[in-house]
N, C-alpha and C positions, 0 to 999 in steps of 0.2 A: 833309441831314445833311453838316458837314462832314469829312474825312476829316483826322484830327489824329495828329500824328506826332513821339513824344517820342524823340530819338536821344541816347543818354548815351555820351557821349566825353571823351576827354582833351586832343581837339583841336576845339573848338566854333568856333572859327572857320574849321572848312573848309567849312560850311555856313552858305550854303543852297548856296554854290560853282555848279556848272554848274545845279541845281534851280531857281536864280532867275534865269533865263535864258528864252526861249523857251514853250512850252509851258507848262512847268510852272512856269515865273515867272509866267507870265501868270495861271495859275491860283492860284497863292500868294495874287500882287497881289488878286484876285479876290474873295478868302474861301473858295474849294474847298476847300484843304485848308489845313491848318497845320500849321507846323514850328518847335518850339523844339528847342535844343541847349544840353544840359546838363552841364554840368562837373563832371565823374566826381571831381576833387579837392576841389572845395563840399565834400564829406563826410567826407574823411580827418578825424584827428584831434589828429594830431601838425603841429607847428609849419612842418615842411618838405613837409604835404600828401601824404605820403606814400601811394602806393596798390596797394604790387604787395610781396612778401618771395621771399624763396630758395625755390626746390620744397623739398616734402618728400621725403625720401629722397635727396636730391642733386642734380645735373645743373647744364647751365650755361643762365644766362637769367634771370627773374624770374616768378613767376605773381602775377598781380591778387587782390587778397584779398577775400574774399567779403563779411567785414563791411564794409567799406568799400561795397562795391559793393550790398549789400542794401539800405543806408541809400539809394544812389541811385535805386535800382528803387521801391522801398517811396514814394518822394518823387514819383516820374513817373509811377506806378501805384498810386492808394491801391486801399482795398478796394473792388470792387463796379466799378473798371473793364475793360470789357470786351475789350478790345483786347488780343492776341495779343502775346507778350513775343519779342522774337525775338534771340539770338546772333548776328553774322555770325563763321562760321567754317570753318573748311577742313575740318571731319568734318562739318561738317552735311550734312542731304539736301540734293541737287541743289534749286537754284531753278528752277522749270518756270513755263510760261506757265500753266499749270490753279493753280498756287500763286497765281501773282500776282494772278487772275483772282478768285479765294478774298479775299486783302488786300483788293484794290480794292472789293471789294462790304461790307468791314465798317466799322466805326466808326474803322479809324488803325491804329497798332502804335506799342509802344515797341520800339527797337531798340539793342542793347548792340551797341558798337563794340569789340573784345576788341583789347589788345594783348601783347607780349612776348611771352612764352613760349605762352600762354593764362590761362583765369578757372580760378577752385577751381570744381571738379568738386560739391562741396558749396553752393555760391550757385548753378550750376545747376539742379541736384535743387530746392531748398529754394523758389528762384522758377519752376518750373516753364518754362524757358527751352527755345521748340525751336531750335537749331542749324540754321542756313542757308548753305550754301554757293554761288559764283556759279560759282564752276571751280575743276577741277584745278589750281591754285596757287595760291602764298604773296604774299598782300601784308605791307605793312608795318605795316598794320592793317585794323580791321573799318571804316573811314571811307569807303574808298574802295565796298568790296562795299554799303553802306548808299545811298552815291547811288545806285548803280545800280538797286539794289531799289525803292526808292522814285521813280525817273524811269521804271521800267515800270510800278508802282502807278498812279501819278499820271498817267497818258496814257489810263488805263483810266477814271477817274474821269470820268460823266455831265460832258458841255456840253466835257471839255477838248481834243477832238477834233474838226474841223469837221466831219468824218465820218465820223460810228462804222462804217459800214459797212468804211472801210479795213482797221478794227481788225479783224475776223472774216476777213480772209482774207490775212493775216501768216500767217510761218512759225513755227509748232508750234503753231496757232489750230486746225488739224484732226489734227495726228498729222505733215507732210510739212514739208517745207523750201516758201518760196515761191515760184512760177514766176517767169521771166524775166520783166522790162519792160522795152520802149520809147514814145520820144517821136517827137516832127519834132525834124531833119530826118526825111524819110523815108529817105535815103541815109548811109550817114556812111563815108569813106574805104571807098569798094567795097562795107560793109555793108549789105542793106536789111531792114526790120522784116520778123518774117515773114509772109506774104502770109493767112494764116489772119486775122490780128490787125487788118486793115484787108478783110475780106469783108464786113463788115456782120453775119456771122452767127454769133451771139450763143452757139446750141447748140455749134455747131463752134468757135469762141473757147472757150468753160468746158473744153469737152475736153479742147485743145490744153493751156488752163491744168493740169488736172490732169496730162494725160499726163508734162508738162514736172517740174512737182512730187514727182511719184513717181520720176522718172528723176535728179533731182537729188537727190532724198533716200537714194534706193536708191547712188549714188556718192560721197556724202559724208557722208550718217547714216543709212547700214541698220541702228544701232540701234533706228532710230526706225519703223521697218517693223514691223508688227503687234502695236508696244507700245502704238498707241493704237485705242479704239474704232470710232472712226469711220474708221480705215485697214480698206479692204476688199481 
């Protein structure tokens, strides 16, 4: 199955941008997944393409209008498609690895790239859109948050990995941040790997790994301390 991915934008040429690159170019090139990018003004209907008017009630900025925008949802999602509608937005929920974990296992996502102000609150509701956010701040639009989603989707996707096994023990893959790595040299300016890591013993190496993980998760996201299952 491949993993197909309709992203409605107002800027269609920033993609496939870093997605055809690397990895996930490789898997484009491939047939893994698929990406068209669709241009959110195709469907206005006035002569200057128009796609966004004044809020209601006032304030300063523009909001994207929903008939405009249902026409393009309705167009990249007829009926009986199954693929998850997603907003990228700054009140969305958090994007978590357990989300992307979710995408990557289904048939794609269309993905609305929101600009200006934001979307009507009414094309929302009406297409059933859940709100995704990548972090605590503002970009300039949902373009940028949409690569990102979609380059952690697509890494997750069977074969695009040389070894899945990496993938399961990244960080927030159990609940913790990941432990430290090192390479050769064995030395590096006074530095040396720590001596657990080259004993050969494998029991005593997993520990280390965890201990390291818990200790660095516990100083830099003790949110993440016994919000997840598998944290004991």
């Amino acid at each position: 199955m491949t993993f197909k991915a309709s992203v409605l934008t107002l800027y269609p040429e920033m993609f496939p941008g870093a997605l055809g690159l690397s990895l996930a170019g490789r898997a484009l090139e491939a047939g893994t997944w698929s990406l068209e990018a669709i241009q959110i003004r195709d469907f206005a209907t006035d002569k200057h393409r128009t796609v966004d008017d004044t809020p209601a009630g006032g304030g300063a900025g523009m909001v994207m209008r929903a008939d405009i925008l249902a026409k393009a949802i309705d167009h990249a999602s007829p009926p009986g498609d199954a693929r998850p509608r997603l907003l990228m937005s700054p009140r969305g929920k958090p994007l978590t690895q357990a989300r992307v974990r979710e995408l990557a296992a289904g048939p794609g996502a269309v993905i609305l790239c929101g600009r200006f102000e934001g979307v009507d609150q009414r094309l929302i509701d009406a297409r059933g859109l859940e709100e995704v956010s990548i972090g605590d701040f503002i970009l300039s639009g949902g373009e940028p948050a949409a690569l990102v989603l979609l380059d952690a989707v697509v890494r997750l996707l069977p074969g695009v990995m040389g070894n899945a096994v990496s993938g399961e023990e990244e960080s927030f893959e159990n609940g913790l941040l990941e432990h430290p790595h090192y390479t050769r040299p064995q030395e590096f300016e006074g530095r040396a790997i720590p001596e657990v890591l080259i004993s050969g013993n494998h029991k005593k190496i997993a520990a280390w790994r965890r201990a390291e993980s818990e200790r660095l998760t516990s100083e830099r996201r003790p949110d993440l301390l016994g919000a997840h299952p598998l944290v004991k």
